[in-house]
N, C-alpha and C positions, 0 to 999 in steps of 0.2 A: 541521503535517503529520506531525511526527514520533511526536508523542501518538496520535494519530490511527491510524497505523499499525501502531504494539506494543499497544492496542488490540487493533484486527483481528486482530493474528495471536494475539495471545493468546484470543482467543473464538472463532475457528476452529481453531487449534491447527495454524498454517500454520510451514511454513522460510522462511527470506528469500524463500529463489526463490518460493515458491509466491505468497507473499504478494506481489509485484512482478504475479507472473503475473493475479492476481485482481483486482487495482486496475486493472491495466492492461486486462481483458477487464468490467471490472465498474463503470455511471456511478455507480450509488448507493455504491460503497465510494469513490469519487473525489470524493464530493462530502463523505463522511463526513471525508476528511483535508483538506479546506476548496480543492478544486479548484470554478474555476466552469464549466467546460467541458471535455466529456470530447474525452479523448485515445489516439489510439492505440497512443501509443511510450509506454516506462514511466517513470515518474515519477521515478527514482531508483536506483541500484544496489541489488543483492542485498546488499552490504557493509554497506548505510546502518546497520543496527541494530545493527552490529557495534562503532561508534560511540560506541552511548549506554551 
């Protein structure tokens, strides 16, 4: 999930928040960070990349 992610925002050129916002409104980027069923609340805080 996490590769998955800094991914994403790196080829969109997203901030945390945005990147949260996008998964979370978007099935095919949830399915890109190996979710099998889209969801509506976010997958993880804005902090998570703060992390790696």
């Amino acid at each position: 999930m996490a590769l998955g992610a800094l991914i994403i925002k790196a080829h969109l050129g997203l901030t945390d928040e945005q990147l949260v916002e996008q998964i979370k409104e978007n099935p095919y980027l949830e399915f890109v960070i190996g979710l099998e069923a889209f969801k509506y609340s976010a997958q993880f805080n804005p902090s998570f990349s703060d992390c790696l």
